[in-house]
CHARMM internal coordinates of N, CA and C (Angstrom, degrees):
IC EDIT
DIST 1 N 1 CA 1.4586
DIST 1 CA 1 C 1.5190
ANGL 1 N 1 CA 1 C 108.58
DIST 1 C 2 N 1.0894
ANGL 1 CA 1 C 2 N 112.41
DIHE 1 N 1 CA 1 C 2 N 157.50
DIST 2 N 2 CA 1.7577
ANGL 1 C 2 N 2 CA 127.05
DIHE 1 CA 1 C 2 N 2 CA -169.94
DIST 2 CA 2 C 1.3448
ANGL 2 N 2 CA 2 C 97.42
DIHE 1 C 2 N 2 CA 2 C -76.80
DIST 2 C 3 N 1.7150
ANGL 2 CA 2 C 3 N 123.10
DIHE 2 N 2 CA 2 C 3 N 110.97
DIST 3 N 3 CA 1.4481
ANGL 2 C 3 N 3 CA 105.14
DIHE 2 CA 2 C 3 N 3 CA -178.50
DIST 3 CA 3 C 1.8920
ANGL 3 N 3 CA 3 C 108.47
DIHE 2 C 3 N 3 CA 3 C -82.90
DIST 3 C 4 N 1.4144
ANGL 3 CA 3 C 4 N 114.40
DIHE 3 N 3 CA 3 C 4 N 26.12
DIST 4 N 4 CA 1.4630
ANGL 3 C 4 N 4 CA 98.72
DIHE 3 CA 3 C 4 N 4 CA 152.13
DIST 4 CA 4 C 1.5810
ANGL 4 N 4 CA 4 C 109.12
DIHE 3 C 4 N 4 CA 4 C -94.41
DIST 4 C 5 N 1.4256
ANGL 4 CA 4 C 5 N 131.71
DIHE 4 N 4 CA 4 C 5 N -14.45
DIST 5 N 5 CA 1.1228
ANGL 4 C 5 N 5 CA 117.07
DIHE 4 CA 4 C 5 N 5 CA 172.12
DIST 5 CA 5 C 1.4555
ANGL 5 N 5 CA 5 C 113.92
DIHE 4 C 5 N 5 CA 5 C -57.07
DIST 5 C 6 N 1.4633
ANGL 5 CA 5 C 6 N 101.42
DIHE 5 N 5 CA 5 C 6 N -53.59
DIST 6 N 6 CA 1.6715
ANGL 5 C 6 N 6 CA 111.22
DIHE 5 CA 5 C 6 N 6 CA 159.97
DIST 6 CA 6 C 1.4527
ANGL 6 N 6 CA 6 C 128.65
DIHE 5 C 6 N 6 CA 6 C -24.09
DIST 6 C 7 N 0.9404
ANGL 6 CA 6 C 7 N 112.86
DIHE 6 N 6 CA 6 C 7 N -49.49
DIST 7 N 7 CA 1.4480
ANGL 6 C 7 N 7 CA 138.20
DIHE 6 CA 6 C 7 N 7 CA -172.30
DIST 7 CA 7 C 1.4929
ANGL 7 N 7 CA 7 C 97.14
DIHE 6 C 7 N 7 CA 7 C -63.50
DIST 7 C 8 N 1.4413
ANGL 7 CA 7 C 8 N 97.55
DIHE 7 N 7 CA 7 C 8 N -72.60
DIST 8 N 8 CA 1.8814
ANGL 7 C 8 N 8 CA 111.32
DIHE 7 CA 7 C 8 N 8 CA -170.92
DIST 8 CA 8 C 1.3906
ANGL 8 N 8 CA 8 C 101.32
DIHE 7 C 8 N 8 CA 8 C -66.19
DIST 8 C 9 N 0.9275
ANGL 8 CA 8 C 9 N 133.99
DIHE 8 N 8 CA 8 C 9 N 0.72
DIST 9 N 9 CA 1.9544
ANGL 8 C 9 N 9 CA 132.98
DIHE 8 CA 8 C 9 N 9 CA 162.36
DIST 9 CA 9 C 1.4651
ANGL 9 N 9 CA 9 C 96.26
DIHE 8 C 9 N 9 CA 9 C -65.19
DIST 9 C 10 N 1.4388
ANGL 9 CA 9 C 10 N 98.68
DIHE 9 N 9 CA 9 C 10 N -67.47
DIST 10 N 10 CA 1.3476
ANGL 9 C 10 N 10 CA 107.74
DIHE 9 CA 9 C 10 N 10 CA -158.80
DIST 10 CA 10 C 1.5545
ANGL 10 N 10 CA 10 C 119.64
DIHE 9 C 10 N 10 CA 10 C -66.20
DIST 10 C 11 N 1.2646
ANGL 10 CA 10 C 11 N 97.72
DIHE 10 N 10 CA 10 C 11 N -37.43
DIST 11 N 11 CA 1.8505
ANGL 10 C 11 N 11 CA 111.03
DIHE 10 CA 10 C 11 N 11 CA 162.75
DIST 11 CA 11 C 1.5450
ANGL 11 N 11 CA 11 C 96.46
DIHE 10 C 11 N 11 CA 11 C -48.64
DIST 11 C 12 N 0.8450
ANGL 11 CA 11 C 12 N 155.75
DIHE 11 N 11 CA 11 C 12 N -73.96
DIST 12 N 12 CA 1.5726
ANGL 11 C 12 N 12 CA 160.25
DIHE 11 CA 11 C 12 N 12 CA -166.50
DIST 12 CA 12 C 1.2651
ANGL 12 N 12 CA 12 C 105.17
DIHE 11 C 12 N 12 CA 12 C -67.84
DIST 12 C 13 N 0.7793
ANGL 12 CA 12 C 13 N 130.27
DIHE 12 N 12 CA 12 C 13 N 18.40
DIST 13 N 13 CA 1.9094
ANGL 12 C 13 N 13 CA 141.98
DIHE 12 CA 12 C 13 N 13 CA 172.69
DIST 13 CA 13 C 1.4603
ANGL 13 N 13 CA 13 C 113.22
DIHE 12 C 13 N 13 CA 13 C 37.59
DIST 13 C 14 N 1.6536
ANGL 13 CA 13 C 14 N 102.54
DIHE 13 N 13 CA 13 C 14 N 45.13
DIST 14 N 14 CA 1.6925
ANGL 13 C 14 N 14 CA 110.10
DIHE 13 CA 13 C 14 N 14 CA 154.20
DIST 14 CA 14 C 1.2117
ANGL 14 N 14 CA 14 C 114.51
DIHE 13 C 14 N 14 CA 14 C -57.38
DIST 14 C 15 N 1.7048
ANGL 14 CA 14 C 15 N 121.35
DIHE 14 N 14 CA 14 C 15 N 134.34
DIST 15 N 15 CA 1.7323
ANGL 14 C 15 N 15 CA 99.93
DIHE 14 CA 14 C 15 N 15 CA 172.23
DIST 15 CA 15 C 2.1351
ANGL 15 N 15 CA 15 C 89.12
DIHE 14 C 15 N 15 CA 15 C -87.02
DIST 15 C 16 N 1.6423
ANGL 15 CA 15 C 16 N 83.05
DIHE 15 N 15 CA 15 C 16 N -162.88
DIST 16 N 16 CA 1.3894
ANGL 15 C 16 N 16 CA 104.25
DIHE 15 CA 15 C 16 N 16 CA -175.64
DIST 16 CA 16 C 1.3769
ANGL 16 N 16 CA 16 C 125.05
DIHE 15 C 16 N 16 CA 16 C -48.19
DIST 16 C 17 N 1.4971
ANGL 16 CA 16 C 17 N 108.94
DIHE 16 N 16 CA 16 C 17 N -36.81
DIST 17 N 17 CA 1.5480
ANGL 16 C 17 N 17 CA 116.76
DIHE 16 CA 16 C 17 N 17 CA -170.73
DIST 17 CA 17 C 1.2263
ANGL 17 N 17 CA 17 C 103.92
DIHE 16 C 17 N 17 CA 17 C -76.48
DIST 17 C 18 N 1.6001
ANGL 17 CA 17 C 18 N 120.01
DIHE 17 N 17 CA 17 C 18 N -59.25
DIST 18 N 18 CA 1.4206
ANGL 17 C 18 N 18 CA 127.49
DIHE 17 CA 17 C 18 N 18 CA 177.93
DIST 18 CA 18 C 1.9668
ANGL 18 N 18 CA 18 C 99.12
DIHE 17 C 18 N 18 CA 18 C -31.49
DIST 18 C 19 N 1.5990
ANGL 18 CA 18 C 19 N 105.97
DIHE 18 N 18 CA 18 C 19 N -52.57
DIST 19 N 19 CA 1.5999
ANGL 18 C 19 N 19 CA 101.36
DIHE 18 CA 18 C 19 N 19 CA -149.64
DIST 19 CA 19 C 1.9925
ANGL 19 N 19 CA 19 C 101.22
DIHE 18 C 19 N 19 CA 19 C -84.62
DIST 19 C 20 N 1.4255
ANGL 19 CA 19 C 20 N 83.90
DIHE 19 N 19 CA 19 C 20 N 0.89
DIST 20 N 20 CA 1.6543
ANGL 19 C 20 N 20 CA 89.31
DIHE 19 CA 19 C 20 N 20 CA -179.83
DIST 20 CA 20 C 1.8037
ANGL 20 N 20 CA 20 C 102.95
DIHE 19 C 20 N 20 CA 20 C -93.68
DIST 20 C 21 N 1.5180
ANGL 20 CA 20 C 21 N 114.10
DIHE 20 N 20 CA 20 C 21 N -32.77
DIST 21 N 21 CA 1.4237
ANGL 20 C 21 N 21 CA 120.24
DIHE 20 CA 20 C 21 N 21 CA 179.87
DIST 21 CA 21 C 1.2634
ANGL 21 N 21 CA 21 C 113.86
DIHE 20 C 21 N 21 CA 21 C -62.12
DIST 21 C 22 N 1.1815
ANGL 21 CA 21 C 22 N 113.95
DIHE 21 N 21 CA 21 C 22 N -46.57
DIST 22 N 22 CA 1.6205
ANGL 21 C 22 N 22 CA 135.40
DIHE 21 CA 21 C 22 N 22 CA -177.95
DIST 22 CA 22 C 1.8364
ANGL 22 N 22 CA 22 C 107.58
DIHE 21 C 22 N 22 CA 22 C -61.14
DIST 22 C 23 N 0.9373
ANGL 22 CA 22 C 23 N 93.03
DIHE 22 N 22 CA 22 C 23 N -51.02
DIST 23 N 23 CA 1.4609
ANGL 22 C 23 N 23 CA 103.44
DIHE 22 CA 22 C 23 N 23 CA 178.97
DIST 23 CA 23 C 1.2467
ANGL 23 N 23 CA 23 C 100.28
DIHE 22 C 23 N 23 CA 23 C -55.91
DIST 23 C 24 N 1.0126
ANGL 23 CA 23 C 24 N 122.87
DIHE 23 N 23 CA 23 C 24 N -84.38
DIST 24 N 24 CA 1.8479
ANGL 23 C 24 N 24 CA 125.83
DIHE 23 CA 23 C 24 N 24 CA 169.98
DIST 24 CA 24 C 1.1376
ANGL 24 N 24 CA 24 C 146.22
DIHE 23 C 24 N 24 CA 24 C -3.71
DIST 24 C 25 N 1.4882
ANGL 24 CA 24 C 25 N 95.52
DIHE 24 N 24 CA 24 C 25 N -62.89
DIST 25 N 25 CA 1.5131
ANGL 24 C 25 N 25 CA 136.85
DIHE 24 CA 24 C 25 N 25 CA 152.76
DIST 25 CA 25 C 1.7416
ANGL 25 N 25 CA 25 C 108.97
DIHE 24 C 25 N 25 CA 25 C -33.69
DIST 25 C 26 N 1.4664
ANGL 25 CA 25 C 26 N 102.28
DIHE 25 N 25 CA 25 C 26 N -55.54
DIST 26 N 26 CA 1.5715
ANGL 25 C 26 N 26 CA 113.30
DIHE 25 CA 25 C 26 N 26 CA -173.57
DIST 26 CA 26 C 1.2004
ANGL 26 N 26 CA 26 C 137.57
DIHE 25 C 26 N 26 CA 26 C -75.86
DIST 26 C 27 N 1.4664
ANGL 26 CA 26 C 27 N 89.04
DIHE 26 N 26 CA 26 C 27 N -23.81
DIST 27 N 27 CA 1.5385
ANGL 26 C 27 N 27 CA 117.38
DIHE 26 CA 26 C 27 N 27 CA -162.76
DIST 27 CA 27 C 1.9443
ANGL 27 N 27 CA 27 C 83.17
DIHE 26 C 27 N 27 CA 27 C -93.01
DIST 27 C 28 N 1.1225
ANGL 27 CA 27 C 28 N 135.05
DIHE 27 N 27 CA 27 C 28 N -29.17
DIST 28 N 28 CA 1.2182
ANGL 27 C 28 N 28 CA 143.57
DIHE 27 CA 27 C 28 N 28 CA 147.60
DIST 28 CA 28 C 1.4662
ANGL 28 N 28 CA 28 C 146.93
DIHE 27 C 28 N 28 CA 28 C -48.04
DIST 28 C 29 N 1.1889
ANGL 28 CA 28 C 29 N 90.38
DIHE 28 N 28 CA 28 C 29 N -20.31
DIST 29 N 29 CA 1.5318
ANGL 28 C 29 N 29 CA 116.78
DIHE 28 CA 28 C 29 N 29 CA 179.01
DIST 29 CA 29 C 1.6178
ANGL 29 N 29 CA 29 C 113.15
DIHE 28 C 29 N 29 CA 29 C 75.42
DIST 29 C 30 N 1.3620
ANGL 29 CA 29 C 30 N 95.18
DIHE 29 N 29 CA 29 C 30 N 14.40
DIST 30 N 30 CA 1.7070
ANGL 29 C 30 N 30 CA 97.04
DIHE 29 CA 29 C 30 N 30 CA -173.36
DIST 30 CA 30 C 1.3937
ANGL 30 N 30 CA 30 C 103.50
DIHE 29 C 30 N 30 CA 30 C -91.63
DIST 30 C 31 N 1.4847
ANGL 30 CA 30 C 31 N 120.81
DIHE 30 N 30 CA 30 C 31 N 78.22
DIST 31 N 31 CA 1.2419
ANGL 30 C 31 N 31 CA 113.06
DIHE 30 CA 30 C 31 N 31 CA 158.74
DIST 31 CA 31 C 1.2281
ANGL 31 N 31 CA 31 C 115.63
DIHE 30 C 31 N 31 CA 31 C -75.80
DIST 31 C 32 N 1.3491
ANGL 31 CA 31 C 32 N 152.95
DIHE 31 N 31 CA 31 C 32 N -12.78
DIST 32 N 32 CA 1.6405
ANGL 31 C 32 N 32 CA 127.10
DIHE 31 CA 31 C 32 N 32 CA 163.52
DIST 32 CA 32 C 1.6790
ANGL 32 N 32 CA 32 C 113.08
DIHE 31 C 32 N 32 CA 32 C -45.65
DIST 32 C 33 N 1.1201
ANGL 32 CA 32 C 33 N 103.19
DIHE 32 N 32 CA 32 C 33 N -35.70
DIST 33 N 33 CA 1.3583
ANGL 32 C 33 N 33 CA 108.79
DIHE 32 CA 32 C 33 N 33 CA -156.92
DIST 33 CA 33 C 1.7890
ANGL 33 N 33 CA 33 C 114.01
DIHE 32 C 33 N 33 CA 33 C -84.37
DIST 33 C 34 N 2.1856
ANGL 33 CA 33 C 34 N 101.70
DIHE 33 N 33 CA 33 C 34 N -31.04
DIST 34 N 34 CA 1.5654
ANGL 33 C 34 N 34 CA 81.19
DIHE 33 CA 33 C 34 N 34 CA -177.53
DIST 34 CA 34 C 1.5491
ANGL 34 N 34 CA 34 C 91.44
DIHE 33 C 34 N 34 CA 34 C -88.38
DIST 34 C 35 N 1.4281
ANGL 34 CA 34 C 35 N 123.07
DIHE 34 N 34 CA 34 C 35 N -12.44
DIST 35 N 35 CA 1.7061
ANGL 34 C 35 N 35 CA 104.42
DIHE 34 CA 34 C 35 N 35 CA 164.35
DIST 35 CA 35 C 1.6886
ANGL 35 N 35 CA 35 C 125.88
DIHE 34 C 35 N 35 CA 35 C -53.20
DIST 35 C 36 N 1.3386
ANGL 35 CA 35 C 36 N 97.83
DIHE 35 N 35 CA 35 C 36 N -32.35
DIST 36 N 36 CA 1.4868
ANGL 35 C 36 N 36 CA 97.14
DIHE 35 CA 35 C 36 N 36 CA 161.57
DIST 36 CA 36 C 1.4544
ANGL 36 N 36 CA 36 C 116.44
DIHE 35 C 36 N 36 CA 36 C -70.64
DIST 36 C 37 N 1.0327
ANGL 36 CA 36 C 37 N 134.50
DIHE 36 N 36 CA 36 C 37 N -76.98
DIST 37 N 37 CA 1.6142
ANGL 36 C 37 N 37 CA 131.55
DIHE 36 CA 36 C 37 N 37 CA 150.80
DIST 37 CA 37 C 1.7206
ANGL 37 N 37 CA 37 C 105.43
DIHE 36 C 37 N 37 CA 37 C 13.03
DIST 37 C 38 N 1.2648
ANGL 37 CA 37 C 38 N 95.50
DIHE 37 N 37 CA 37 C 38 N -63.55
DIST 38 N 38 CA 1.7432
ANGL 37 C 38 N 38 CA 94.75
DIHE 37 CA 37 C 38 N 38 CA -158.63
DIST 38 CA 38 C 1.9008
ANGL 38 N 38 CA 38 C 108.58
DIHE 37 C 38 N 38 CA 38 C -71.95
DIST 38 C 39 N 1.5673
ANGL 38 CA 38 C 39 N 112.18
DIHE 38 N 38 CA 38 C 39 N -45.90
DIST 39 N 39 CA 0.6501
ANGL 38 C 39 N 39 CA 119.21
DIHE 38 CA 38 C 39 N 39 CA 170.82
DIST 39 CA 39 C 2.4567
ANGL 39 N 39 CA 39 C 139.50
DIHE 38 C 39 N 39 CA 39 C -56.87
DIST 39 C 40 N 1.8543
ANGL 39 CA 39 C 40 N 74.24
DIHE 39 N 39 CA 39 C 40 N -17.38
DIST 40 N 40 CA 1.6384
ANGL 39 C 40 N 40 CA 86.29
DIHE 39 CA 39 C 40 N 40 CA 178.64
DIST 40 CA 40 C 1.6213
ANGL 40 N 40 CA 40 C 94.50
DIHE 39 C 40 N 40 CA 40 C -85.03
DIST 40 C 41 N 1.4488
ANGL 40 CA 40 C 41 N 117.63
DIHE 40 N 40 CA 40 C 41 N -45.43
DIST 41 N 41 CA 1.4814
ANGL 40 C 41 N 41 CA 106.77
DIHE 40 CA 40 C 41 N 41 CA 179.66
DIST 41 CA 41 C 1.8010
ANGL 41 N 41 CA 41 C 114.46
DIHE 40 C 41 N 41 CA 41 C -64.27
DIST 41 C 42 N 1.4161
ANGL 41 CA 41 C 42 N 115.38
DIHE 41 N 41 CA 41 C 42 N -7.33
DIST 42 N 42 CA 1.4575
ANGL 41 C 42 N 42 CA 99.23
DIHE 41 CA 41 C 42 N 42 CA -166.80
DIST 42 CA 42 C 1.7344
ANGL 42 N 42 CA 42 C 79.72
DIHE 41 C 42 N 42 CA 42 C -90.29
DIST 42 C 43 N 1.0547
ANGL 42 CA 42 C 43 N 125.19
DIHE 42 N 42 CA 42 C 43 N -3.57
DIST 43 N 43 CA 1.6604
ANGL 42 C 43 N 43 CA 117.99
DIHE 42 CA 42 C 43 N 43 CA -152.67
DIST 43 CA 43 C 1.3951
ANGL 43 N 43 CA 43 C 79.54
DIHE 42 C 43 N 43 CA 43 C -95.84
DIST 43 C 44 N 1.2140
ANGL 43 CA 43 C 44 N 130.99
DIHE 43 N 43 CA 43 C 44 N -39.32
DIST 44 N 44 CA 1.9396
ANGL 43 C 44 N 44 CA 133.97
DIHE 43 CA 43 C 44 N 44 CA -144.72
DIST 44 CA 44 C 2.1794
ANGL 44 N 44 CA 44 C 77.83
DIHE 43 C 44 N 44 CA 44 C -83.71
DIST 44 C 45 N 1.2113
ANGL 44 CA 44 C 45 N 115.90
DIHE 44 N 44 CA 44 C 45 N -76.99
DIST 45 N 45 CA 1.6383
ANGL 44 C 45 N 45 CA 123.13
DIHE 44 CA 44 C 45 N 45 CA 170.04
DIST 45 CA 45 C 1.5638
ANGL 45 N 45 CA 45 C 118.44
DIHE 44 C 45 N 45 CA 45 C -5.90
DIST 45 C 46 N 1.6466
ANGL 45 CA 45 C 46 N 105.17
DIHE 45 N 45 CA 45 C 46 N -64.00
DIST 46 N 46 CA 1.2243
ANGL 45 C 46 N 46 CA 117.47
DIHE 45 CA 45 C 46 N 46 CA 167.38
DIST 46 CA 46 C 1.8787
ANGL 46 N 46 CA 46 C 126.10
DIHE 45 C 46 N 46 CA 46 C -38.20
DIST 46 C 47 N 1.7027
ANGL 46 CA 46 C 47 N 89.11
DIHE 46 N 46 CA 46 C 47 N -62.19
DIST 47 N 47 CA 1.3644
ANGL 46 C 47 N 47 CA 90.25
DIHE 46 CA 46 C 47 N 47 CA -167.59
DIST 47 CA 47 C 1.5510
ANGL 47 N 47 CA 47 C 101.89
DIHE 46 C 47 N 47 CA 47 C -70.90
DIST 47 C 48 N 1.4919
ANGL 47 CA 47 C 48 N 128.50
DIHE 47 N 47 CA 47 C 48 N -41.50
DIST 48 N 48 CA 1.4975
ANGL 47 C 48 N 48 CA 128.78
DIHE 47 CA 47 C 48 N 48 CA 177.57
DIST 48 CA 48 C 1.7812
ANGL 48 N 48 CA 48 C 93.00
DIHE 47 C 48 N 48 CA 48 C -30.63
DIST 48 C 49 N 0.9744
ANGL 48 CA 48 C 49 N 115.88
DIHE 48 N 48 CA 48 C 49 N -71.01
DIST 49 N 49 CA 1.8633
ANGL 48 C 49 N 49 CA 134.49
DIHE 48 CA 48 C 49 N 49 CA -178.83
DIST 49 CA 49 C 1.7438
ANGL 49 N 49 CA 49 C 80.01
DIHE 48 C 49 N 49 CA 49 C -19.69
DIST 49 C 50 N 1.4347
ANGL 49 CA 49 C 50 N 104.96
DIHE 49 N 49 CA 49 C 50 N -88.70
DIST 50 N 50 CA 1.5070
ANGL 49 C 50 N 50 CA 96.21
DIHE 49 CA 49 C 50 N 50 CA -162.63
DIST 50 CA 50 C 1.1989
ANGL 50 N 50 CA 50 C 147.42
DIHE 49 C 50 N 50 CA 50 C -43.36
DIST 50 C 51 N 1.3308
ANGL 50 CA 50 C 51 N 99.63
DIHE 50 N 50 CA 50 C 51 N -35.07
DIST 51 N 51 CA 1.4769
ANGL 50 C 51 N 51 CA 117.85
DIHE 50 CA 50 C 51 N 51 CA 159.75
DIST 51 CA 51 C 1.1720
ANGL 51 N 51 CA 51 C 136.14
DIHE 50 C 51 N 51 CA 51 C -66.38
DIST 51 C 52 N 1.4791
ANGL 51 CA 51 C 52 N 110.96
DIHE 51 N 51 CA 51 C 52 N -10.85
DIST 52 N 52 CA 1.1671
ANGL 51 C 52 N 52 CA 121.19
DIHE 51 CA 51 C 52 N 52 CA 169.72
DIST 52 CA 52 C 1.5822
ANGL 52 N 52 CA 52 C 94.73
DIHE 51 C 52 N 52 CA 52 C -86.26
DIST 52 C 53 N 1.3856
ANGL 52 CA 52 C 53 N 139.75
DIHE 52 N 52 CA 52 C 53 N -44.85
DIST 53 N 53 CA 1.4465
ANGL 52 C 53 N 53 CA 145.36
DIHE 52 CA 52 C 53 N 53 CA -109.72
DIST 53 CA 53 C 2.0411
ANGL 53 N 53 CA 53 C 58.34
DIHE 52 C 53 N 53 CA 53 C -87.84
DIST 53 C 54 N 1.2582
ANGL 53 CA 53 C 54 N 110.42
DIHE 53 N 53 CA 53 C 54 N -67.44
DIST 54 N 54 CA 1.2580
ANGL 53 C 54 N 54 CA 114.72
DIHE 53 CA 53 C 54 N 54 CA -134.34
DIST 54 CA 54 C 2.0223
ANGL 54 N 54 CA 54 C 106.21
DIHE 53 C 54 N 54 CA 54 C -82.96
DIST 54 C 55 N 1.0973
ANGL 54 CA 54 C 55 N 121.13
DIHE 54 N 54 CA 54 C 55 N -11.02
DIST 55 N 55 CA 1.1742
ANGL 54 C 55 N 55 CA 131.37
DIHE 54 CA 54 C 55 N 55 CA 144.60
DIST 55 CA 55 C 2.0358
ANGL 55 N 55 CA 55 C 115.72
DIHE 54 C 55 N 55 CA 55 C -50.29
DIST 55 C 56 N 1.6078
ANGL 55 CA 55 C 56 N 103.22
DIHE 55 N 55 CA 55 C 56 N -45.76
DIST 56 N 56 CA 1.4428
ANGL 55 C 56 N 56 CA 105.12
DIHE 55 CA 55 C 56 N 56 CA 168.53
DIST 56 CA 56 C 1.6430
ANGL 56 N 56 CA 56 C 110.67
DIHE 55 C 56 N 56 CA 56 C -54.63
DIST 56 C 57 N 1.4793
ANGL 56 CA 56 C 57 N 114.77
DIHE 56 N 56 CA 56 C 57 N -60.44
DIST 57 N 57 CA 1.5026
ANGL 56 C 57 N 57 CA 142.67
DIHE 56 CA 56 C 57 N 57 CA -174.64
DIST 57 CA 57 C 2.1775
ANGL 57 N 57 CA 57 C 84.13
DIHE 56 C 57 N 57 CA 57 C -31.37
DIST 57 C 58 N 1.4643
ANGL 57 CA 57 C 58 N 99.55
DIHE 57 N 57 CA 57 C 58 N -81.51
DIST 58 N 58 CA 1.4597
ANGL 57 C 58 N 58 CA 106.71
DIHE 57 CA 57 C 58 N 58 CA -167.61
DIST 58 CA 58 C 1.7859
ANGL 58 N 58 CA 58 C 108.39
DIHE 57 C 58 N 58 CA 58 C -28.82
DIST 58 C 59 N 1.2578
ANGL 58 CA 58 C 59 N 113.42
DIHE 58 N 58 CA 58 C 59 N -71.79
DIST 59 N 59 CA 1.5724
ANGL 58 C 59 N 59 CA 136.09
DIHE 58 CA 58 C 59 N 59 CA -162.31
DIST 59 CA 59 C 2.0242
ANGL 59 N 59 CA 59 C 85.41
DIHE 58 C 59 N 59 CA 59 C -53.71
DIST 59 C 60 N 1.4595
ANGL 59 CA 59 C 60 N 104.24
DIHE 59 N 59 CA 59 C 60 N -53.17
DIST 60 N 60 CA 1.8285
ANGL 59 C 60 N 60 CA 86.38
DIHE 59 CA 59 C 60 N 60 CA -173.77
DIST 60 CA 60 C 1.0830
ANGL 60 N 60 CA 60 C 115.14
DIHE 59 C 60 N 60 CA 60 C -70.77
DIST 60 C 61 N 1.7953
ANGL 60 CA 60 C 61 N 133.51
DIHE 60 N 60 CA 60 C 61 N -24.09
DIST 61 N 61 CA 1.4159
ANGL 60 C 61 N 61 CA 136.98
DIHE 60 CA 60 C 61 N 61 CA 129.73
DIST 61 CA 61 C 1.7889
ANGL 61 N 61 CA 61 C 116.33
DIHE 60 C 61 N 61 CA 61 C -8.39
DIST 61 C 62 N 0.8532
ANGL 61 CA 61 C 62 N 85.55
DIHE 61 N 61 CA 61 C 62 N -103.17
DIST 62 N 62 CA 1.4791
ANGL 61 C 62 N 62 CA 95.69
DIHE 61 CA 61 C 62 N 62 CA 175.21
DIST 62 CA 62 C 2.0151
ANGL 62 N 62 CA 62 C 125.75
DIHE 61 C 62 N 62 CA 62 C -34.48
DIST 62 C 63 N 0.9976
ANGL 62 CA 62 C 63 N 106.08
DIHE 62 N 62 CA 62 C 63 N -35.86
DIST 63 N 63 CA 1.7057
ANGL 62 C 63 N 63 CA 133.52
DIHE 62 CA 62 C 63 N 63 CA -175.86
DIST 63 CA 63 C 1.8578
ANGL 63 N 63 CA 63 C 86.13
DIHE 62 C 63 N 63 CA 63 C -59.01
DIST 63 C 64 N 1.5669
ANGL 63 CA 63 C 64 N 94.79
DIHE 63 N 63 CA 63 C 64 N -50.14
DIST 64 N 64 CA 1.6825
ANGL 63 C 64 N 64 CA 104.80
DIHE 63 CA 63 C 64 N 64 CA -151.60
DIST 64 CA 64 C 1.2139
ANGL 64 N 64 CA 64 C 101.39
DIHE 63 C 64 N 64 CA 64 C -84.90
DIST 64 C 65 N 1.1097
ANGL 64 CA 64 C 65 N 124.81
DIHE 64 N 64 CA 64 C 65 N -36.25
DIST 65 N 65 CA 1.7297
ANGL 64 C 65 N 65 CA 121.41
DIHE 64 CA 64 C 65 N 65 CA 163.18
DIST 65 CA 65 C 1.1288
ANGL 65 N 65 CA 65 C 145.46
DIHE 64 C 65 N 65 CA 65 C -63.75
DIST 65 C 66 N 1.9094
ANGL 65 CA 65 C 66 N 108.66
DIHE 65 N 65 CA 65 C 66 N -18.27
DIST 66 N 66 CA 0.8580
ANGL 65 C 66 N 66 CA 106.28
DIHE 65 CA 65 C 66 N 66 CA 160.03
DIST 66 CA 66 C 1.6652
ANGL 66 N 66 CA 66 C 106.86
DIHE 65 C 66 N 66 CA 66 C -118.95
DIST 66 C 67 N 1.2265
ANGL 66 CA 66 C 67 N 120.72
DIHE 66 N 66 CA 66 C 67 N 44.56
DIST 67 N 67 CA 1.7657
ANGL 66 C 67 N 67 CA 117.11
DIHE 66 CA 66 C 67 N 67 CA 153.06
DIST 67 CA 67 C 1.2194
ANGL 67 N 67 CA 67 C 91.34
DIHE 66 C 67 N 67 CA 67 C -108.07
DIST 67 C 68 N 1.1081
ANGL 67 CA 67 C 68 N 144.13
DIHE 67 N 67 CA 67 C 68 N -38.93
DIST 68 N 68 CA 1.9714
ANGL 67 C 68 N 68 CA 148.45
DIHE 67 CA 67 C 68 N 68 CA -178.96
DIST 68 CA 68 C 1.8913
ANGL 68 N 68 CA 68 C 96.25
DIHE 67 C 68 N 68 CA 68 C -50.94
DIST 68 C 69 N 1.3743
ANGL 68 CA 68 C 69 N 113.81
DIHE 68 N 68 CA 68 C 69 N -45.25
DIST 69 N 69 CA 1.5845
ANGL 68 C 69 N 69 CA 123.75
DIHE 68 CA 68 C 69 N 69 CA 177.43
DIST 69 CA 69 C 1.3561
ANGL 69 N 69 CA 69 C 95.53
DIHE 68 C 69 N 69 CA 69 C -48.81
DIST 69 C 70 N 1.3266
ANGL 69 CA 69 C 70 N 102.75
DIHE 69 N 69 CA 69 C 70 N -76.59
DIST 70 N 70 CA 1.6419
ANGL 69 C 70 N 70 CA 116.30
DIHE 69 CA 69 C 70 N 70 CA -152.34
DIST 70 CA 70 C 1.7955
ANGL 70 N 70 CA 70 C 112.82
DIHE 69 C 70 N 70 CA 70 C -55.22
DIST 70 C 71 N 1.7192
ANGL 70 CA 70 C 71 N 98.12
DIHE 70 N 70 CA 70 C 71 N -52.42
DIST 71 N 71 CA 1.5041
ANGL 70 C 71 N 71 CA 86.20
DIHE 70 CA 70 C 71 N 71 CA 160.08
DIST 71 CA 71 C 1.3115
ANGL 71 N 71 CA 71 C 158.20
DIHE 70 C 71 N 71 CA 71 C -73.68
DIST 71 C 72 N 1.8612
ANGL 71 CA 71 C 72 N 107.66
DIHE 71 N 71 CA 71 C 72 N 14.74
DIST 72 N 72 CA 1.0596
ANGL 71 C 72 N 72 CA 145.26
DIHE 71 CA 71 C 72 N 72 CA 157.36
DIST 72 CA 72 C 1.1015
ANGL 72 N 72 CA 72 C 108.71
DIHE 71 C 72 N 72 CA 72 C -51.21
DIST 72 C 73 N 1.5312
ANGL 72 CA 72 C 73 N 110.01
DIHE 72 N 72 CA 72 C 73 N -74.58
DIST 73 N 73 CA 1.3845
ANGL 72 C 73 N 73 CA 123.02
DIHE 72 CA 72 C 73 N 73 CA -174.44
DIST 73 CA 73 C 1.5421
ANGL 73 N 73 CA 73 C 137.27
DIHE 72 C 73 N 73 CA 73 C -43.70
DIST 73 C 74 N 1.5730
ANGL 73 CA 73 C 74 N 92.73
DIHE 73 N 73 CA 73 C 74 N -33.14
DIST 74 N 74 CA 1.5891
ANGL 73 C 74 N 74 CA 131.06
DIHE 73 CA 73 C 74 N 74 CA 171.30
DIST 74 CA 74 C 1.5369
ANGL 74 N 74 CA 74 C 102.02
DIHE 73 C 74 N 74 CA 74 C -45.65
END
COOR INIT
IC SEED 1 N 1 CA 1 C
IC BUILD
């Protein structure tokens, strides 16, 4: 296998198994499957994204409630 494919697994924060499945997969000729592979980790990436998005949402929540406090007080 092309160790820049290797590379770009790992750039995309496949761990080992994923980049060991994929490999497998290929070396198999089963591309449906490491396209599936690739695509469940871009799906797992995604949602991390969201959860972060909305963990941000809370903290600027919070930021805004209490400068709205403080300039109350003012």
């Amino acid at each position: 296998m092309n160790p820049e494919v290797i590379r770009n697994l790992q750039d995309a924060g496949c761990d080992e198994e994923t980049i060991s499945q994929f490999l497998a997969c290929c070396q198999s000729g089963s591309d449906r499957q490491s396209m599936k592979l690739l695509k469940q980790h871009r799906r797992c990436l995604l949602e991390q994204i969201h959860d972060d998005e909305h963990r941000i949402d809370c903290l600027d929540y919070l930021v805004d409630q209490l400068e709205k406090a403080k300039n109350k007080m003012k």
